[in-house]
Jmol script that loads the backbone (N, CA, C; Angstrom):
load data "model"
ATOM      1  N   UNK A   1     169.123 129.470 138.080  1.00  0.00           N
ATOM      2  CA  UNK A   1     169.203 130.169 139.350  1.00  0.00           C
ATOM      3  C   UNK A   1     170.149 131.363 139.241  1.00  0.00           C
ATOM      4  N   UNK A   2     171.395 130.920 138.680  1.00  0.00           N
ATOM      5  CA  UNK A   2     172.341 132.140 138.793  1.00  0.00           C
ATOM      6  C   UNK A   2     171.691 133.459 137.579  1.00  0.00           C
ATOM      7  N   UNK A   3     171.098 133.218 136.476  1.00  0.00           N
ATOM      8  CA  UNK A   3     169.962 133.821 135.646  1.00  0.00           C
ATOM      9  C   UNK A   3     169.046 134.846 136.620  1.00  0.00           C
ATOM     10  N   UNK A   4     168.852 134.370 137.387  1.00  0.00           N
ATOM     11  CA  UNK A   4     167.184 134.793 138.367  1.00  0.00           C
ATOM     12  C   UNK A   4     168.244 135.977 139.157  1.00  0.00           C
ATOM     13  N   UNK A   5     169.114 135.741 139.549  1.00  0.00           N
ATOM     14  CA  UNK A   5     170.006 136.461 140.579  1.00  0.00           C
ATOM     15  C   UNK A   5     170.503 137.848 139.837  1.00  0.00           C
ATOM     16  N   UNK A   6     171.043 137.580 138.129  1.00  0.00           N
ATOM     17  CA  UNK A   6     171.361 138.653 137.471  1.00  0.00           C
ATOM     18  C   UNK A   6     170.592 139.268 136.980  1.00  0.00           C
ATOM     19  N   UNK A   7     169.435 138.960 137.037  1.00  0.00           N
ATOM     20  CA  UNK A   7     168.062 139.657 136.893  1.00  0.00           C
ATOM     21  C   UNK A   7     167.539 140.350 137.977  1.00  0.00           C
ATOM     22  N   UNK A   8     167.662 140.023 139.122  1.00  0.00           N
ATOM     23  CA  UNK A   8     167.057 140.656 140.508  1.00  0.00           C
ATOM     24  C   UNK A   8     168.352 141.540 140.428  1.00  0.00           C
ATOM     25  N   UNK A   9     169.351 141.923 140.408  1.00  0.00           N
ATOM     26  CA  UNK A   9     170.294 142.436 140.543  1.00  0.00           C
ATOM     27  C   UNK A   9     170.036 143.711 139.666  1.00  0.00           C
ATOM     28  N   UNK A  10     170.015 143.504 138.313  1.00  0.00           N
ATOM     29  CA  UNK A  10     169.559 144.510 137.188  1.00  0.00           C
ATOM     30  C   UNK A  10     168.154 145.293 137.636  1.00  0.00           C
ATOM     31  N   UNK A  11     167.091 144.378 137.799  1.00  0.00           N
ATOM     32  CA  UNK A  11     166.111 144.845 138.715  1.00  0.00           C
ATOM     33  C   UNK A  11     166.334 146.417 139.670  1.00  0.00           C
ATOM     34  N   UNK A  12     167.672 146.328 139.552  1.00  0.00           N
ATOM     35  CA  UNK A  12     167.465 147.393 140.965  1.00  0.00           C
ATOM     36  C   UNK A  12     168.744 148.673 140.427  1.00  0.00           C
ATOM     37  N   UNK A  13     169.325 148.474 139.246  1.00  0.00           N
ATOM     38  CA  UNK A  13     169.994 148.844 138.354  1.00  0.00           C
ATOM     39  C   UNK A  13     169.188 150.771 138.531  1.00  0.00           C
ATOM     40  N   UNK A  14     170.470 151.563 138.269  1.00  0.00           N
ATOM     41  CA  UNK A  14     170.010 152.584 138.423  1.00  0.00           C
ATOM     42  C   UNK A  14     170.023 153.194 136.576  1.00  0.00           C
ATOM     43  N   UNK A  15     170.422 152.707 135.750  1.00  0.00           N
ATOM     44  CA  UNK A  15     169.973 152.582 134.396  1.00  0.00           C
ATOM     45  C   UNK A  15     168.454 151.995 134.507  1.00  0.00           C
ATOM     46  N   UNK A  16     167.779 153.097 133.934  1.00  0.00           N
ATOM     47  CA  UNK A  16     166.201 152.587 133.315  1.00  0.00           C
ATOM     48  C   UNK A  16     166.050 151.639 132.136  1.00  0.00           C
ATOM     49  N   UNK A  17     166.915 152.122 131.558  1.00  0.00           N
ATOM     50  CA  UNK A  17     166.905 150.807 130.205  1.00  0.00           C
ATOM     51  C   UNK A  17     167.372 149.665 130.779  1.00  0.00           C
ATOM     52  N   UNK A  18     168.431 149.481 131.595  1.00  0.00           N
ATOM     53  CA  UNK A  18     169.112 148.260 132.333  1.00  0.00           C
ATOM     54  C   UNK A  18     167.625 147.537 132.519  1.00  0.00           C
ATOM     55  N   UNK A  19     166.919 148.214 133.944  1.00  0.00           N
ATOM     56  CA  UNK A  19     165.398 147.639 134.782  1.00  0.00           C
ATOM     57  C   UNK A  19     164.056 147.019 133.102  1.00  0.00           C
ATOM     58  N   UNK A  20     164.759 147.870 132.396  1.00  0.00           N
ATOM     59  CA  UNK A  20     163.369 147.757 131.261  1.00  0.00           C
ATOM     60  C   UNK A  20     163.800 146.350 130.902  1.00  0.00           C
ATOM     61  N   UNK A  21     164.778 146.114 130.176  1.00  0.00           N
ATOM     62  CA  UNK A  21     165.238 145.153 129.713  1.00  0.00           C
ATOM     63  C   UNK A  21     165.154 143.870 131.176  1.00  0.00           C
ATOM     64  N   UNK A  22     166.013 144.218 131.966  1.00  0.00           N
ATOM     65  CA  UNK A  22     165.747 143.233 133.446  1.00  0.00           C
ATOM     66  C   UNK A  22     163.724 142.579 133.995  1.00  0.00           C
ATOM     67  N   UNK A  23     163.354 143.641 133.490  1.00  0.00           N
ATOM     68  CA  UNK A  23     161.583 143.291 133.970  1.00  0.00           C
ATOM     69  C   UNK A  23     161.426 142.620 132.896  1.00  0.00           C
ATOM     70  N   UNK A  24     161.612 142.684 131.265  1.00  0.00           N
ATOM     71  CA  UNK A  24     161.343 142.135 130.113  1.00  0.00           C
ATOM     72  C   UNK A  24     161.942 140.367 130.378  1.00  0.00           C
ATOM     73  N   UNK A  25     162.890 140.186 130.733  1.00  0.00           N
ATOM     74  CA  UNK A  25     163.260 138.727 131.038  1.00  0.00           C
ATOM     75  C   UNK A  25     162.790 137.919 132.136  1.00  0.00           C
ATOM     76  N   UNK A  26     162.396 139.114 133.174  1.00  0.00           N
ATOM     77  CA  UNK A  26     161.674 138.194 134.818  1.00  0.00           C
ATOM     78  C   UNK A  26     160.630 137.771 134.065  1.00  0.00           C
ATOM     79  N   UNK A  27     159.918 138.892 133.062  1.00  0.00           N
ATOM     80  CA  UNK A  27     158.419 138.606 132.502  1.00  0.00           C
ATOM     81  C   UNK A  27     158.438 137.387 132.043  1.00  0.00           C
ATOM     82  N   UNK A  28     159.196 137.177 131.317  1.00  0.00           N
ATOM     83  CA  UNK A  28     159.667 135.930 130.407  1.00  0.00           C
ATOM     84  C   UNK A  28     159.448 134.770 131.048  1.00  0.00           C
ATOM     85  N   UNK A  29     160.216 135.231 131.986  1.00  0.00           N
ATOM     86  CA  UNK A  29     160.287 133.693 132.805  1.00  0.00           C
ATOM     87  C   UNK A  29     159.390 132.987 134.291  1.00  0.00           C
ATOM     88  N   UNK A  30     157.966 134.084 133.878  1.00  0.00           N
ATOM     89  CA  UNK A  30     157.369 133.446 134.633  1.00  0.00           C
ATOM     90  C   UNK A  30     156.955 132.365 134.115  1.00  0.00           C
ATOM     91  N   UNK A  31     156.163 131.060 134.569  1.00  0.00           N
ATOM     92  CA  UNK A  31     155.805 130.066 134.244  1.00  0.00           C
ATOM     93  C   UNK A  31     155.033 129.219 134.821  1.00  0.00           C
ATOM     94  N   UNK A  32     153.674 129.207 134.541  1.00  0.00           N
ATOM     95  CA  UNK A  32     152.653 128.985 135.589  1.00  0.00           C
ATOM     96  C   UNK A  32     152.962 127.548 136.932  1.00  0.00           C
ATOM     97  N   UNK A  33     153.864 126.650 135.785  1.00  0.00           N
ATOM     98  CA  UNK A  33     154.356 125.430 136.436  1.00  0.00           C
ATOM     99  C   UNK A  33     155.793 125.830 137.595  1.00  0.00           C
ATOM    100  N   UNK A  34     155.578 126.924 137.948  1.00  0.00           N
ATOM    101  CA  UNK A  34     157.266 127.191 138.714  1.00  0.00           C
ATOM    102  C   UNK A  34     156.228 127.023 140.387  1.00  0.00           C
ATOM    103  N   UNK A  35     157.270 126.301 140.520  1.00  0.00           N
ATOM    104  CA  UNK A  35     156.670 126.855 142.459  1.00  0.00           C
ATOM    105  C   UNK A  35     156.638 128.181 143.189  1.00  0.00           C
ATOM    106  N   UNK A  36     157.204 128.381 142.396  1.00  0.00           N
ATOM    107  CA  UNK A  36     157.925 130.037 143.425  1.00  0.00           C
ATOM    108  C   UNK A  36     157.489 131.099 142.319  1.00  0.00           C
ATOM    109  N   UNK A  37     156.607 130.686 141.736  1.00  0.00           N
ATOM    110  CA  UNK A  37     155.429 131.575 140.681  1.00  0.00           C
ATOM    111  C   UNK A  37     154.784 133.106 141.524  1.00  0.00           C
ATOM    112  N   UNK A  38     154.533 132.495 142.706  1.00  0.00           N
ATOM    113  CA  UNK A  38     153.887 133.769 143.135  1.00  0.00           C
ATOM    114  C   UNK A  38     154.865 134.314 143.858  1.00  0.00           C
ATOM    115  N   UNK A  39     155.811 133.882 144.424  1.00  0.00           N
ATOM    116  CA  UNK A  39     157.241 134.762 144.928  1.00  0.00           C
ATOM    117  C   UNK A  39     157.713 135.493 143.675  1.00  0.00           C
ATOM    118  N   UNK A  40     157.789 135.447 142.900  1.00  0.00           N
ATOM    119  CA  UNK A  40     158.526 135.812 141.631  1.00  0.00           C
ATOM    120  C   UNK A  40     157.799 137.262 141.256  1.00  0.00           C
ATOM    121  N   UNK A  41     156.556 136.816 141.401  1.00  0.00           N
ATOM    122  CA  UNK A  41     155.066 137.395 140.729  1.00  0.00           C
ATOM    123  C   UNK A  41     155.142 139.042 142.021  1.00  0.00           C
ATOM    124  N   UNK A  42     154.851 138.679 142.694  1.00  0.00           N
ATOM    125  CA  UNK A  42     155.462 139.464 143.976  1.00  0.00           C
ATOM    126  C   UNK A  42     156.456 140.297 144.176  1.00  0.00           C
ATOM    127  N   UNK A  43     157.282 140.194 143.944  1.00  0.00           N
ATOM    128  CA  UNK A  43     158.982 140.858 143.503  1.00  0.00           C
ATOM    129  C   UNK A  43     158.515 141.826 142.646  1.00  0.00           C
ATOM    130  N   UNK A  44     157.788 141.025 141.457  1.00  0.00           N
ATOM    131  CA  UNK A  44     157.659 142.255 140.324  1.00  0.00           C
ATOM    132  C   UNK A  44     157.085 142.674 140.870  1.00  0.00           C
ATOM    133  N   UNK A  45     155.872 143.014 141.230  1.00  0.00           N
ATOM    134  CA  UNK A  45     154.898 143.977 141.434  1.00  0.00           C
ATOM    135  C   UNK A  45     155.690 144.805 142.099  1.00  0.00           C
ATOM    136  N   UNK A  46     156.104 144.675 143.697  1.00  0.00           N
ATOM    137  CA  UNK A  46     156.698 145.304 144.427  1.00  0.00           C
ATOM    138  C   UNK A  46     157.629 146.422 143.968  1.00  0.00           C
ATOM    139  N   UNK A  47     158.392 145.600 142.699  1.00  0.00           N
ATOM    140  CA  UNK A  47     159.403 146.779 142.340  1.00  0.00           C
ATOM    141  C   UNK A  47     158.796 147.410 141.111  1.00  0.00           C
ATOM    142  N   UNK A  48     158.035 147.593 140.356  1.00  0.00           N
ATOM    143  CA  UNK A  48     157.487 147.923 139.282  1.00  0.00           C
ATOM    144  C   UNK A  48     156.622 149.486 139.857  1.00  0.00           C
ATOM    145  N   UNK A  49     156.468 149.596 141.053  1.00  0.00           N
ATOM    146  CA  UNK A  49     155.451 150.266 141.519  1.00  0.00           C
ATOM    147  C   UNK A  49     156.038 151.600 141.165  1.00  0.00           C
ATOM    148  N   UNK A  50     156.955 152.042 141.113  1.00  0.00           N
ATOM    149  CA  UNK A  50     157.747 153.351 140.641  1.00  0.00           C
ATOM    150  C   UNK A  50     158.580 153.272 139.173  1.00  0.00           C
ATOM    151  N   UNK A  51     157.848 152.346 138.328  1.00  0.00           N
ATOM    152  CA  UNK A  51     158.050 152.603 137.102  1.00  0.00           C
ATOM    153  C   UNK A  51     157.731 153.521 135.983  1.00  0.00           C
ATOM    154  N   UNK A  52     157.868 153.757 135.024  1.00  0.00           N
ATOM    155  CA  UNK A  52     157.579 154.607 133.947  1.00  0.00           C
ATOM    156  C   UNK A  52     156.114 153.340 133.409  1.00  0.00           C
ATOM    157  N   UNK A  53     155.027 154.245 133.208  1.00  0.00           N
ATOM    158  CA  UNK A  53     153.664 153.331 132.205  1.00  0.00           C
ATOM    159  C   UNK A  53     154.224 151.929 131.772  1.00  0.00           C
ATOM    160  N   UNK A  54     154.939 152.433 130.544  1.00  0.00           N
ATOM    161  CA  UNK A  54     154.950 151.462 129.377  1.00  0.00           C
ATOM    162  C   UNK A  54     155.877 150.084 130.178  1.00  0.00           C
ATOM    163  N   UNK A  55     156.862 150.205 131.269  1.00  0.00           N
ATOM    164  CA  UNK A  55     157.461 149.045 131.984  1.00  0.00           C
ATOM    165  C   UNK A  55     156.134 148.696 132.829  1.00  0.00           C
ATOM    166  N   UNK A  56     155.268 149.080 133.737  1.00  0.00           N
ATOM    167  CA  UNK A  56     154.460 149.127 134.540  1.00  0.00           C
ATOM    168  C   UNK A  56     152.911 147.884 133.938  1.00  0.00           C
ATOM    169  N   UNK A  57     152.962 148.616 132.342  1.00  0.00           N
ATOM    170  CA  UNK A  57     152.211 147.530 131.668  1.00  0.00           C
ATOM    171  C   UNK A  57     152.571 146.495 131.148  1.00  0.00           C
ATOM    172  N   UNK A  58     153.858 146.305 130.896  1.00  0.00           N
ATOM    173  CA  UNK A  58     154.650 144.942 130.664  1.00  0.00           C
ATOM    174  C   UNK A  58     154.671 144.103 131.695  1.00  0.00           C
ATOM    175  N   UNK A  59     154.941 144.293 133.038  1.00  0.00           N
ATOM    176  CA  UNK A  59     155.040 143.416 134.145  1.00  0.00           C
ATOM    177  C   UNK A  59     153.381 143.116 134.437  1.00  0.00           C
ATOM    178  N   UNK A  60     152.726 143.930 134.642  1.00  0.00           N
ATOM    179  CA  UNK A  60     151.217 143.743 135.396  1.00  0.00           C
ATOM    180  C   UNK A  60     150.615 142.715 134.255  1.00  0.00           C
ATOM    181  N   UNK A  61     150.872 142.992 132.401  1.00  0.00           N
ATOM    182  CA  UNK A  61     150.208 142.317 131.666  1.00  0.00           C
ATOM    183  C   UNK A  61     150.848 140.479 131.669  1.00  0.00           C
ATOM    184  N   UNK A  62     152.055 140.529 132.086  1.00  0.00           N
ATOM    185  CA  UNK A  62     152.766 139.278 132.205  1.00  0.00           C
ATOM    186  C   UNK A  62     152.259 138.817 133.571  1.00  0.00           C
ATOM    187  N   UNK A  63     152.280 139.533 134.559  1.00  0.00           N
ATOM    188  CA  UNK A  63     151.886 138.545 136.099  1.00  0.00           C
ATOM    189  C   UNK A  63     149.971 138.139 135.532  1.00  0.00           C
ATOM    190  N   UNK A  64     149.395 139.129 135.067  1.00  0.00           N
ATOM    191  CA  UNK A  64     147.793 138.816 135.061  1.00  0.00           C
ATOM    192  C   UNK A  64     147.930 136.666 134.066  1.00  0.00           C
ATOM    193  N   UNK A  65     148.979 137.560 132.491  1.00  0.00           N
ATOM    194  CA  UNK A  65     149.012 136.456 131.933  1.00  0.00           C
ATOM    195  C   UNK A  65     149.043 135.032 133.060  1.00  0.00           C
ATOM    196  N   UNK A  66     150.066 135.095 133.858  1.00  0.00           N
ATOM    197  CA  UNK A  66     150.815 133.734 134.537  1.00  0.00           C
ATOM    198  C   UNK A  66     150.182 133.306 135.502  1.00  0.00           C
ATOM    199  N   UNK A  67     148.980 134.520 136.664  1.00  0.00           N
ATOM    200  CA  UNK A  67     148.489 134.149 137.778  1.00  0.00           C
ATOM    201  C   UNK A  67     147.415 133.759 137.010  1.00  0.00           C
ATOM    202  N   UNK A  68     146.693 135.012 136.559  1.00  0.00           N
ATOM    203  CA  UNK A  68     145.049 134.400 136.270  1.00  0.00           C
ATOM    204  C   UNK A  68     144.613 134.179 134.858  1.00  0.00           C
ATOM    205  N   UNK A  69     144.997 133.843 134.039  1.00  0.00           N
ATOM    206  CA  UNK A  69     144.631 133.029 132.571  1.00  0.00           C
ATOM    207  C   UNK A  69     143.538 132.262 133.053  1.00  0.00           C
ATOM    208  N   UNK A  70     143.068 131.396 133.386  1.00  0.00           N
ATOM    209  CA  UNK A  70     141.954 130.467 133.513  1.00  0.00           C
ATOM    210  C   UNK A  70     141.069 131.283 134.794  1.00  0.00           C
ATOM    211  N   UNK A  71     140.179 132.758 135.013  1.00  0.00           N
ATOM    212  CA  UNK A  71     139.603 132.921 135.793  1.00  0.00           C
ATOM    213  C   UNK A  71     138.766 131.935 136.199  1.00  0.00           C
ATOM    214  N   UNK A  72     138.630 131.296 136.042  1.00  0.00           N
ATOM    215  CA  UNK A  72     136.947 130.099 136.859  1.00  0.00           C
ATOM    216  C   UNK A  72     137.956 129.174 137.423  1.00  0.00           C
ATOM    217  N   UNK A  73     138.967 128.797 137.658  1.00  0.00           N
ATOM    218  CA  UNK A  73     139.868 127.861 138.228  1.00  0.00           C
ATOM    219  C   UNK A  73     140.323 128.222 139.642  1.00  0.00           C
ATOM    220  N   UNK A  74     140.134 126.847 140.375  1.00  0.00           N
ATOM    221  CA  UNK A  74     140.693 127.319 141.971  1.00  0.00           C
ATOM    222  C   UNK A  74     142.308 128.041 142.028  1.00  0.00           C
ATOM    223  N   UNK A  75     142.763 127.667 141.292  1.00  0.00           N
ATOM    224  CA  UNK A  75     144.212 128.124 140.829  1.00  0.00           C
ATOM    225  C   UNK A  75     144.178 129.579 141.100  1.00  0.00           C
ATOM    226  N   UNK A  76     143.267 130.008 139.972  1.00  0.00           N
ATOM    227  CA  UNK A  76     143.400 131.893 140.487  1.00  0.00           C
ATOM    228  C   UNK A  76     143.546 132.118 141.447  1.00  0.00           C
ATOM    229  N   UNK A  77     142.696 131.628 142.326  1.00  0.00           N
ATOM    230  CA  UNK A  77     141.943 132.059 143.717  1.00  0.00           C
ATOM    231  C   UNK A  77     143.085 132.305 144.722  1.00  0.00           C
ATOM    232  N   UNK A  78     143.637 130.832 144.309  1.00  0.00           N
ATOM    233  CA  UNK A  78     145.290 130.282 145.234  1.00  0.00           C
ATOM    234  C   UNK A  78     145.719 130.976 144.746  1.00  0.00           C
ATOM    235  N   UNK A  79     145.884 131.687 143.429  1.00  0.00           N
ATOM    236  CA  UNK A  79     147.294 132.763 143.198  1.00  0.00           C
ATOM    237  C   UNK A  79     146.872 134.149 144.070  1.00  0.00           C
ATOM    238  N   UNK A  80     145.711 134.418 143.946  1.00  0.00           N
ATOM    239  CA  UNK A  80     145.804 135.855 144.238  1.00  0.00           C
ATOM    240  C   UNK A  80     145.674 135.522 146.111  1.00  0.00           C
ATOM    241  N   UNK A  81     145.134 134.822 146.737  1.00  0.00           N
ATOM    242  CA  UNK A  81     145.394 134.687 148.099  1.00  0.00           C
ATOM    243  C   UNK A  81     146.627 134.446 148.353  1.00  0.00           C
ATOM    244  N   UNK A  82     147.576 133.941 147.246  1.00  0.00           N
ATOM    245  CA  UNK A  82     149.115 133.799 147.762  1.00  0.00           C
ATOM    246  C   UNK A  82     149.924 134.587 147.375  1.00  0.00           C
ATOM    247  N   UNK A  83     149.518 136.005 146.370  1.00  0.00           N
ATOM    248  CA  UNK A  83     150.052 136.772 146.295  1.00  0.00           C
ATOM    249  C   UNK A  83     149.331 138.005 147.216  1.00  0.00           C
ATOM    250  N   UNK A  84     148.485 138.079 147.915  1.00  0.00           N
ATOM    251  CA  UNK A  84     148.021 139.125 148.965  1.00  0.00           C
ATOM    252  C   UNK A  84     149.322 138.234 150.044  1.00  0.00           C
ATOM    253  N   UNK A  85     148.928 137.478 150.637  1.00  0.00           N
ATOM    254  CA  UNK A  85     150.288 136.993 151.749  1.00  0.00           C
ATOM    255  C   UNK A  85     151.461 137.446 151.452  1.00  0.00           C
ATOM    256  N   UNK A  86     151.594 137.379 150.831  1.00  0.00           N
ATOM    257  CA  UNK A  86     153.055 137.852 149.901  1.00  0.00           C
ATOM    258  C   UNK A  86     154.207 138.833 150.956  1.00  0.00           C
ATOM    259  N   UNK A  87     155.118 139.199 151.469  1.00  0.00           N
ATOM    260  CA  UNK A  87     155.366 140.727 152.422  1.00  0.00           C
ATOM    261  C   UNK A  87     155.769 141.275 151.273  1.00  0.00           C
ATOM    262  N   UNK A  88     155.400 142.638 151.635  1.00  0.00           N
ATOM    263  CA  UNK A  88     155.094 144.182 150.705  1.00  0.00           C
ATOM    264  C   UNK A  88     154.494 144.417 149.394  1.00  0.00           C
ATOM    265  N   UNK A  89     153.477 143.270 149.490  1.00  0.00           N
ATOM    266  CA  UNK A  89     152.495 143.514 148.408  1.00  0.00           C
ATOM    267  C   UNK A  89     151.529 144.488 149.036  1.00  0.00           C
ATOM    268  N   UNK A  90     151.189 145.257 147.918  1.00  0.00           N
ATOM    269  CA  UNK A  90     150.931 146.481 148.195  1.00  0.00           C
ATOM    270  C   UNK A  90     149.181 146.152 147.690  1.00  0.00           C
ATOM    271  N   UNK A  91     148.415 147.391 147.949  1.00  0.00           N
ATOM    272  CA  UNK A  91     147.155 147.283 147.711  1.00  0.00           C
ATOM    273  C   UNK A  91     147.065 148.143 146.065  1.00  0.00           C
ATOM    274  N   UNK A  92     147.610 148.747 146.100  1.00  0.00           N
ATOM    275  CA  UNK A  92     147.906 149.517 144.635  1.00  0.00           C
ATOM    276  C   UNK A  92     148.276 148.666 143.746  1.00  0.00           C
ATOM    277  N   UNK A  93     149.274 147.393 143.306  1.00  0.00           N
ATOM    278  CA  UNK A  93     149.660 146.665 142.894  1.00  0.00           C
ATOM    279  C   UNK A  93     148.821 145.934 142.814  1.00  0.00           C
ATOM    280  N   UNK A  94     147.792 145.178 143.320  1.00  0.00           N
ATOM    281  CA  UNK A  94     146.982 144.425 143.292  1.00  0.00           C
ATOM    282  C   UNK A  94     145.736 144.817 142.776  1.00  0.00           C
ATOM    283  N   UNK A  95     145.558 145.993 142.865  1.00  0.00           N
ATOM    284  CA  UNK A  95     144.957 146.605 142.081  1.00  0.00           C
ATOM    285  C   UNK A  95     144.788 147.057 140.622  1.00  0.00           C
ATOM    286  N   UNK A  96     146.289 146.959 140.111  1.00  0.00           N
ATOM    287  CA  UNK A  96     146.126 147.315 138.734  1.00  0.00           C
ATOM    288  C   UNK A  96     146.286 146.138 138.146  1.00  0.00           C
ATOM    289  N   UNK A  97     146.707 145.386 138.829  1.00  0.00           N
ATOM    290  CA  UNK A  97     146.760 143.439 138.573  1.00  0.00           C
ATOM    291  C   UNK A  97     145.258 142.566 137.771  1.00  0.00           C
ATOM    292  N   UNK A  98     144.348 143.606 139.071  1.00  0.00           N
ATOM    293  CA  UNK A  98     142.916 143.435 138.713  1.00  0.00           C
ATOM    294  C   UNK A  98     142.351 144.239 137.555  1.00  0.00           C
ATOM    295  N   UNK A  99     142.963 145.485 137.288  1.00  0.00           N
ATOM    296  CA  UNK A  99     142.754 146.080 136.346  1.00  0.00           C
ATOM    297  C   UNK A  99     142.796 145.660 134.958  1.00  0.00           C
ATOM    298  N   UNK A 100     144.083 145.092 134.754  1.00  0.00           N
ATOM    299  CA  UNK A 100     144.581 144.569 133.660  1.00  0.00           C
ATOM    300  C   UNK A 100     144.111 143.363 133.237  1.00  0.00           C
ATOM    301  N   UNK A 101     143.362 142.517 134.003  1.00  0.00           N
ATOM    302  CA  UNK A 101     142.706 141.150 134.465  1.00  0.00           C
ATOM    303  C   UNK A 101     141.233 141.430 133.851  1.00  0.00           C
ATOM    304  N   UNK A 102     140.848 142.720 134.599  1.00  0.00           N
ATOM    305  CA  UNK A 102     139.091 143.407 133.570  1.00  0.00           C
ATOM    306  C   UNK A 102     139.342 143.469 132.543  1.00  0.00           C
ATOM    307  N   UNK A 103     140.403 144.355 131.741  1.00  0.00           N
ATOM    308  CA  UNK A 103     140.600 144.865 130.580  1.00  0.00           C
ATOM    309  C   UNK A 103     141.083 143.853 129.272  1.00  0.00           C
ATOM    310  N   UNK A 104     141.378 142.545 130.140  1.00  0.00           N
ATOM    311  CA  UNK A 104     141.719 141.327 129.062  1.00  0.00           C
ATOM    312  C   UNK A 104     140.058 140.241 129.070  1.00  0.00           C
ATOM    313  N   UNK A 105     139.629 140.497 130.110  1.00  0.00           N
ATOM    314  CA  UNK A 105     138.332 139.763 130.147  1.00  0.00           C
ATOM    315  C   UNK A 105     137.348 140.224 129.385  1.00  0.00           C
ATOM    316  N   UNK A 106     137.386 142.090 129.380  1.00  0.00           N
ATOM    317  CA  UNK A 106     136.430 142.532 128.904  1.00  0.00           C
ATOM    318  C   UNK A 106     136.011 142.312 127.586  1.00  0.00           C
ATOM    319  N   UNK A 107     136.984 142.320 126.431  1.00  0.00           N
ATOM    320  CA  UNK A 107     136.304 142.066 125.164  1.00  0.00           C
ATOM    321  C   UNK A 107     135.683 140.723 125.296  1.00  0.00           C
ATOM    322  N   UNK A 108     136.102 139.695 126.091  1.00  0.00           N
ATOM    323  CA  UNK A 108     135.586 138.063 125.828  1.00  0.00           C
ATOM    324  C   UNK A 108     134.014 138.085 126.385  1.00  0.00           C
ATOM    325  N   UNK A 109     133.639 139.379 127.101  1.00  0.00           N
ATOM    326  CA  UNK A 109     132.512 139.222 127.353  1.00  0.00           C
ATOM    327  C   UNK A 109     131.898 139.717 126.439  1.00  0.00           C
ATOM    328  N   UNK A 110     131.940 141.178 126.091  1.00  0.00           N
ATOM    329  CA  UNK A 110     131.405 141.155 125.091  1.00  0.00           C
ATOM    330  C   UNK A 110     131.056 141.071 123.675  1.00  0.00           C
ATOM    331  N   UNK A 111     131.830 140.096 123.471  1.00  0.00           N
ATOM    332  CA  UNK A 111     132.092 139.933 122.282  1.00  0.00           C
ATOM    333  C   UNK A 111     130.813 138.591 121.523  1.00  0.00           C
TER     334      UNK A 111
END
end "model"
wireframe off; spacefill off
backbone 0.3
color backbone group
């Protein structure tokens, strides 16, 4: 807990390397078994939205990893309806969520 706190804290760090490194450990520690998975999941997005690319694809490729890994599972469904509820989830965010979600699916299709 006190971990999660010095991370949300860095999170908001006006050093960019501070936030790079701070998003690199939230990433870390998502974990599909956490309750507060999609609160967590949420946070990032929210604050990621005015990032530089290369942080922007680290967080979106870690939340896709943690929410939707098993697309055909009711699980997804519950993640992404509980991350739209979410307050200040954004439609842009959820969007590149889905993006990154095509772009990991896509080779398995056609492959």
């Amino acid at each position: 807990v006190e971990c999660r706190a010095t991370v949300g804290k860095c999170l908001s760090d006006s050093s960019a390397v501070v936030r790079r490194a701070a998003f690199r450990v939230a990433c870390d520690a998502l974990r599909v078994e956490d309750p507060l998975l999609l609160q967590h999941a949420a946070e990032l997005l929210s604050r990621v939205q005015h990032e530089v690319h290369q942080v922007r694809n680290t967080v979106l490729t870690a939340v896709e990893r943690a929410l939707l890994s098993h697309p055909k599972s009711a699980a997804c469904l519950r993640n992404l309806v509980g991350l739209v509820s979410k307050p200040g989830m954004s439609g842009t965010s959820l969007r590149d969520l889905l993006e990154v979600h095509r772009a990991v699916l896509e080779p398995k299709i056609y492959d």
